[in-house]
C-alpha positions as a printed NumPy array, in Angstrom:
array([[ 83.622,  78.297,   3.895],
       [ 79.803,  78.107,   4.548],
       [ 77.988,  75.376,   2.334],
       [ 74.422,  76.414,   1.137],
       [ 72.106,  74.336,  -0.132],
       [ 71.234,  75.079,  -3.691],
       [ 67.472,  75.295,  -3.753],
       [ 66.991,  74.375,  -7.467],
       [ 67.635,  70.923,  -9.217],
       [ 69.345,  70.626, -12.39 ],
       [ 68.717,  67.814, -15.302],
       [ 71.417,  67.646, -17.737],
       [ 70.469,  66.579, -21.153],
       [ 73.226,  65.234, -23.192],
       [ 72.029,  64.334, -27.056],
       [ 74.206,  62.497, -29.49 ],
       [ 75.204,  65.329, -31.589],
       [ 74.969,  69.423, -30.352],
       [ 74.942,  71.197, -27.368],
       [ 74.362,  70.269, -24.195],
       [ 70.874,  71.217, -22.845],
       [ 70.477,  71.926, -19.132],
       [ 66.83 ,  72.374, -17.964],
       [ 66.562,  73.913, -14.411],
       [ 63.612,  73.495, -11.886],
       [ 62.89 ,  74.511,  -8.678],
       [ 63.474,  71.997,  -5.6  ],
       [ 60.163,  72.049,  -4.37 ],
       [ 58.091,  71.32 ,  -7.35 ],
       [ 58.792,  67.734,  -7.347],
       [ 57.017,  67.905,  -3.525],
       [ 54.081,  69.982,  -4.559],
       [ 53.249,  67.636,  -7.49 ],
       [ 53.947,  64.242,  -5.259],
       [ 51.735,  66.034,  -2.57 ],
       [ 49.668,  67.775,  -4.862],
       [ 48.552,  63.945,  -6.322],
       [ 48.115,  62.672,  -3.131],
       [ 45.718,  65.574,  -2.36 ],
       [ 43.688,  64.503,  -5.237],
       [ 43.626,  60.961,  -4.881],
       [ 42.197,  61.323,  -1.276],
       [ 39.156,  63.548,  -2.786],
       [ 38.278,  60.832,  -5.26 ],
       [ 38.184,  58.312,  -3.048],
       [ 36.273,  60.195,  -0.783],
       [ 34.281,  61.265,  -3.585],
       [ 33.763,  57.831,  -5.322],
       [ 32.741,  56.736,  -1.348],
       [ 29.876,  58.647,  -0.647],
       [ 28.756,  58.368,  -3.861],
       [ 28.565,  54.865,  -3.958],
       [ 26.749,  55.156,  -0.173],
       [ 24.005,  57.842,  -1.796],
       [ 23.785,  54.936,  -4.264],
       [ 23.461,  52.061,  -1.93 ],
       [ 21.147,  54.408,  -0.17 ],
       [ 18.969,  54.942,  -2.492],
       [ 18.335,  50.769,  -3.871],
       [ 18.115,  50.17 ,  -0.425],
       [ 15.363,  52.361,  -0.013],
       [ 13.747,  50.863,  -3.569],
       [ 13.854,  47.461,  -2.011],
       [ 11.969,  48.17 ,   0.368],
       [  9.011,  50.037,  -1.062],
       [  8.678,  47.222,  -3.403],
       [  8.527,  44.8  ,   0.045],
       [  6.006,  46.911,   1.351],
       [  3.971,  46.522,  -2.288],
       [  4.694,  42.826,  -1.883],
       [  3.423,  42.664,   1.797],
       [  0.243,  45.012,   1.358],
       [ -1.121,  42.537,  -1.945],
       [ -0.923,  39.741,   0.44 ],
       [ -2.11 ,  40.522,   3.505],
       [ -4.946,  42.509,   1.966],
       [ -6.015,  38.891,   0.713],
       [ -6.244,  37.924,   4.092],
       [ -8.304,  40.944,   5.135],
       [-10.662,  39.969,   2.537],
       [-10.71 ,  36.654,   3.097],
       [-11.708,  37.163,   6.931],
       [-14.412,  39.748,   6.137],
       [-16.153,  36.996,   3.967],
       [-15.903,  34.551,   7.212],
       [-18.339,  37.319,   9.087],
       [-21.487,  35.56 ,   7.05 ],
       [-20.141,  32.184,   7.634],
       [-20.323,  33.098,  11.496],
       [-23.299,  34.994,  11.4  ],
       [-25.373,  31.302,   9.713],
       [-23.857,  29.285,  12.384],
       [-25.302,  31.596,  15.345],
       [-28.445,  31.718,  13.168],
       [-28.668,  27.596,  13.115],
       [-27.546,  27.601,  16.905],
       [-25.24 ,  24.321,  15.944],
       [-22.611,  25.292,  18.511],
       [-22.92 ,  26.999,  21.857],
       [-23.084,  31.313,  22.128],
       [-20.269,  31.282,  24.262],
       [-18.37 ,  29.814,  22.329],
       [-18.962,  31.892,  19.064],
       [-18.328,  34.5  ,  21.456],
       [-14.905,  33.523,  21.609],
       [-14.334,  32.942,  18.189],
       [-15.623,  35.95 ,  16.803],
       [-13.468,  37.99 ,  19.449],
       [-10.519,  36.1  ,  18.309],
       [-10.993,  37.193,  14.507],
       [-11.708,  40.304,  15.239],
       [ -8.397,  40.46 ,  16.91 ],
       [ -6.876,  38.488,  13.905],
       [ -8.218,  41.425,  11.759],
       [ -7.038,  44.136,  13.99 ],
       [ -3.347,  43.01 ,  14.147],
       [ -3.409,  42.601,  10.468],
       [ -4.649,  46.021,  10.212],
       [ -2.094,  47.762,  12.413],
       [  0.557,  45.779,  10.55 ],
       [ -0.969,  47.631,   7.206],
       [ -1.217,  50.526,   8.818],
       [  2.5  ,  50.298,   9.786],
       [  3.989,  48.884,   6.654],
       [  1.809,  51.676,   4.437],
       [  2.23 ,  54.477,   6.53 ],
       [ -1.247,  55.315,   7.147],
       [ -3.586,  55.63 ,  10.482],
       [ -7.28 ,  54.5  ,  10.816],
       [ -9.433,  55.707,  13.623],
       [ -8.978,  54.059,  16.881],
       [-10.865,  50.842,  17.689],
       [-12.051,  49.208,  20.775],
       [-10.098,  46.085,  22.189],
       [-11.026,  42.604,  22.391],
       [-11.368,  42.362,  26.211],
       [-13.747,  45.288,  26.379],
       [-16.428,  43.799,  23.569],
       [-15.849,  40.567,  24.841],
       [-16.683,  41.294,  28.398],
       [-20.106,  43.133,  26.863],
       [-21.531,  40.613,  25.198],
       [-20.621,  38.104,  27.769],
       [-23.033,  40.303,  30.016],
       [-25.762,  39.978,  27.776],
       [-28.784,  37.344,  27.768],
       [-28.51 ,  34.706,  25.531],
       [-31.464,  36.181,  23.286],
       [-29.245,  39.093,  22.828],
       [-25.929,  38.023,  22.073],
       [-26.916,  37.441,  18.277],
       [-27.719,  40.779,  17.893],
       [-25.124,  42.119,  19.617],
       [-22.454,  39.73 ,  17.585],
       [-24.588,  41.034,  14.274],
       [-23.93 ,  44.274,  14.873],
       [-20.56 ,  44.13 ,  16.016],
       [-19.585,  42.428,  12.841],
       [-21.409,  44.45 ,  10.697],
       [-19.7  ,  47.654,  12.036],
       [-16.056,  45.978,  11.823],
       [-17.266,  44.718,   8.151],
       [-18.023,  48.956,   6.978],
       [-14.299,  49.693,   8.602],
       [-12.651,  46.876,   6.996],
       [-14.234,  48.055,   3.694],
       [-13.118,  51.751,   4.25 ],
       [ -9.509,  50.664,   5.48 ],
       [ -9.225,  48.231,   2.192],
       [-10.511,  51.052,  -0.055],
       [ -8.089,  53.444,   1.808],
       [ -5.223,  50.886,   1.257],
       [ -6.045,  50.917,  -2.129],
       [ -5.36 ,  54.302,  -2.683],
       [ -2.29 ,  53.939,  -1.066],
       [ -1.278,  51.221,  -3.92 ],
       [ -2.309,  53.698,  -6.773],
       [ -0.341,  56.255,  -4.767],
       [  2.87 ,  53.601,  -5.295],
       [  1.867,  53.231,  -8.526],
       [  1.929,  56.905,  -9.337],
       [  5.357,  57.614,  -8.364],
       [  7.584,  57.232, -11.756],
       [ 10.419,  55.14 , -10.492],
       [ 10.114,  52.854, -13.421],
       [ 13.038,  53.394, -16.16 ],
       [ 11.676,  54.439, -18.932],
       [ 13.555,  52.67 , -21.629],
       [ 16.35 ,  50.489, -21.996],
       [ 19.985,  52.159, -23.218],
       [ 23.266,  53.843, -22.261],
       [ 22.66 ,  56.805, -19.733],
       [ 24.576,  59.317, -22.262],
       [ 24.006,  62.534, -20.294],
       [ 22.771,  63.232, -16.516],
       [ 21.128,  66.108, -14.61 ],
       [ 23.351,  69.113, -14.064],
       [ 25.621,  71.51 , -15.453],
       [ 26.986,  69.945, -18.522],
       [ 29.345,  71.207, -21.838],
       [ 26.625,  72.452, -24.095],
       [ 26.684,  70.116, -27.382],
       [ 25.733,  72.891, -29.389],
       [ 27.844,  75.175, -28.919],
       [ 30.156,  76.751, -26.166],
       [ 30.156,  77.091, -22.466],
       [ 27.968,  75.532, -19.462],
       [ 24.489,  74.413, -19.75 ],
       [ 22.031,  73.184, -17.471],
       [ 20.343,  69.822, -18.062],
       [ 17.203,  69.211, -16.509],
       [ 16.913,  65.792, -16.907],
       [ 18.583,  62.405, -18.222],
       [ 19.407,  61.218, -21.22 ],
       [ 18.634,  57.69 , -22.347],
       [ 20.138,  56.666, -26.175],
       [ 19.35 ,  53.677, -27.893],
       [ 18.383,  52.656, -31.595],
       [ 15.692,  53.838, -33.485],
       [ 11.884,  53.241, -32.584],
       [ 12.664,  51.516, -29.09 ],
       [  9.998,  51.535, -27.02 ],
       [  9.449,  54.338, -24.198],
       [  7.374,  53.19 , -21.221],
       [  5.25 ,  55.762, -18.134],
       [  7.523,  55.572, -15.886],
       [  4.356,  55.918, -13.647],
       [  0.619,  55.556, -13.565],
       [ -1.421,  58.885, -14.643],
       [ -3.132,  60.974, -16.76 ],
       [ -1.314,  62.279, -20.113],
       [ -1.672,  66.227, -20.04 ],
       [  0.622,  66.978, -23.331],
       [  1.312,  64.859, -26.03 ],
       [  2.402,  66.824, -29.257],
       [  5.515,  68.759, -30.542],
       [  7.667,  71.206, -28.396],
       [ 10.307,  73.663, -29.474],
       [ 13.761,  71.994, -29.096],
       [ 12.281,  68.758, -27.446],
       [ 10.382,  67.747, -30.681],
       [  7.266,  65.521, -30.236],
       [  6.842,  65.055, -26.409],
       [  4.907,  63.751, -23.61 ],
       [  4.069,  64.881, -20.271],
       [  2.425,  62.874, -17.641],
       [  0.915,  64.135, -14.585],
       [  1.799,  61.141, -11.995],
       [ -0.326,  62.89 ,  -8.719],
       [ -0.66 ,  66.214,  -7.067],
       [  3.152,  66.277,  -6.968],
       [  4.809,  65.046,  -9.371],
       [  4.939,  64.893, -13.716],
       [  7.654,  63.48 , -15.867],
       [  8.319,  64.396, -19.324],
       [  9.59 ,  62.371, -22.568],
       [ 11.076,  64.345, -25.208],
       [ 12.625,  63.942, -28.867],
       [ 10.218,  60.889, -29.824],
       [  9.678,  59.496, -33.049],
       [  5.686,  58.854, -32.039],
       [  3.876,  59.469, -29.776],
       [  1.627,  56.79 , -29.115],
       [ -1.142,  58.235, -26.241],
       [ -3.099,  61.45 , -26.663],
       [ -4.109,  64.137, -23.905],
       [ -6.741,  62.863, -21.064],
       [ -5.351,  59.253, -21.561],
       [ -4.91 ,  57.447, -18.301],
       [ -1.964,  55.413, -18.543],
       [ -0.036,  52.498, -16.606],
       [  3.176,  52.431, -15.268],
       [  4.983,  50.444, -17.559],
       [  2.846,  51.33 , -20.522],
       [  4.395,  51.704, -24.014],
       [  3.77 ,  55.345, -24.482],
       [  6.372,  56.7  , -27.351],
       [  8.967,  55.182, -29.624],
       [ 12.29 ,  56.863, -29.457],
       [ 13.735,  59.319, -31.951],
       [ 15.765,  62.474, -32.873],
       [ 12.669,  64.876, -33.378],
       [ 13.782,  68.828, -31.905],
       [ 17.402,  69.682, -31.452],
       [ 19.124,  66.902, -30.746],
       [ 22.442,  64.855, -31.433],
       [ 21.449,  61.276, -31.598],
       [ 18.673,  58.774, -31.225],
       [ 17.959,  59.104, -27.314],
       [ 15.162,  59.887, -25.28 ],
       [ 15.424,  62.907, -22.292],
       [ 13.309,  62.093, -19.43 ],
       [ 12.749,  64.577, -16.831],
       [ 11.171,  64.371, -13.637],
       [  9.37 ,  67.637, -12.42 ],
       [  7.988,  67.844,  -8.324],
       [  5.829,  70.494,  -7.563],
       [  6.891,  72.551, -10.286],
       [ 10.772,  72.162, -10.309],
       [ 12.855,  69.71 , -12.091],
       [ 14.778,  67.461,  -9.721],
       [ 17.05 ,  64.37 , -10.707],
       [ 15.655,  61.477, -12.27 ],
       [ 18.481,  59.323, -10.662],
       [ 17.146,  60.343,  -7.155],
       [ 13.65 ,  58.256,  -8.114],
       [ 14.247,  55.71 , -10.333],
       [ 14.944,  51.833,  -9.281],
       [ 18.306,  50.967,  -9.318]])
């Protein structure tokens, strides 16, 4: 007789009192849901992996722009600090305490001092000045010169190194209020309640999109710029209640909605960091909470991709 595997499993029930109940299942199911979990559990790893490298990613990146802050304040200090030496130099060659060639030297090496600083600057900012000429070349000039010209050949050297150190300082300054513009900053302190996406609309059924993040907290806590700008709403919007919108630079605004008060009025020129709005559940909303977007060149993008981790 030919045996044949049965391709279904059978569990037997067998209560204390009535009928037997037999409950019959197909052979493969317990496979597919073993290899159906393991299917699954390899996604959310995966999943929960990149993630956390987008994550690490993106404080890595944080760190470093606040470095580059760090580094510009200081060494701009030192720019400054050289620039003030030129009139310093410029006595002493007047006095003619120490010998021309010598001052020769030292100005050349200062100028070189303020050069390197510069190109580090330059680097570290991500900005480019004109080109400038090299040590050896100016030094080899004014070593060709008679004596009764080398002060004003050193004069005017240092005066046209002193107008492009005053340019590249102002021009690193701009960079700074550039930093300062971009509205990384968190703008209150809470439980993230709701991110940007598709999300189950709390009012009602079905998918909604959410255009930015939502921050909840108690009443009145403060709401802070998340950057430095100029305030181009400030007032009450349909379904966001009283709101604020900040225009941060040519690219970017960010937007605080369902306030309690709004505490700056349009043309202000705030901060970042600035106490702007107190939280509150003015428009439609569900709780105490504030929703921040983020808006770049017109379109909403997610918060979570700017602000410091």
């Amino acid at each position: 007789m030919e045996y044949k595997e049965d391709s279904k499993l059978c569990i037997v029930i067998i209560p204390g009192a009535g009928k037997v109940k037999r409950i019959v299942i197909p052979k493969w199911l317990p496979k597919f849901i073993i290899g159906f979990t393991i299917v699954i559990s390899i996604f959310f790893t995966f999943y929960n992996n990149k993630v956390t490298a987008f994550t690490n990613s993106l404080q890595s990146e944080n760190m470093d722009k606040n470095y580059i802050k760090y580094e510009l304040e200081k060494e701009i200090q030192s720019l400054e600090k050289i620039s003030k030496d030129k009139d310093k130099i410029i006595f002493a060659l007047e006095s003619k305490t120490t010998d021309v060639q010598e001052k020769i030297h030292e100005v050349d090496n200062i100028l070189s001092d303020v050069e390197r600083l510069q190109k580090q600057l330059e680097k570290k900012a991500g900005i480019s000045t004109a080109s400038r000429s090299g040590g050896i070349s100016r030094k080899t000039h004014l070593e060709n010169l008679e004596s009764n010209e080398t002060l004003a050949a050193l004069k005017k050297i240092l005066d046209e190194k002193e107008n492009e150190l005053e340019n590249f300082i102002v021009e690193v300054d701009n960079r700074f209020k550039y930093l300062e513009s971009i509205p990384d900053l968190w703008p209150a302190q809470g439980r993230l309640t709701s991110k940007y996406g598709n999300r189950r609309n709390p009012f009602g059924r079905g998918i909604r999109f959410h255009k930015g993040i939502d921050i909840a907290n108690s009443y009145g806590t403060s709401i802070k710029a998340a950057g430095s700008g100029i305030v181009t709403f400030s007032g009450t919007r349909a379904g966001y209640g009283r709101t604020i919108i900040i225009k941060h630079n040519s690219e970017c605004q960010s937007l605080y909605a369902h306030n309690s008060k709004n505490l700056v009025k349009v043309g202000d020129k705030v901060e970042k960091g600035q106490v702007i709005a107190k939280m509150g559940t003015t428009g439609r909303t569900t709780g105490c909470h504030l929703h921040f977007e983020i808006h770049k060149n017109g379109k909403t993008i997610n918060p979570l991709t700017v602000l410091n981790k």
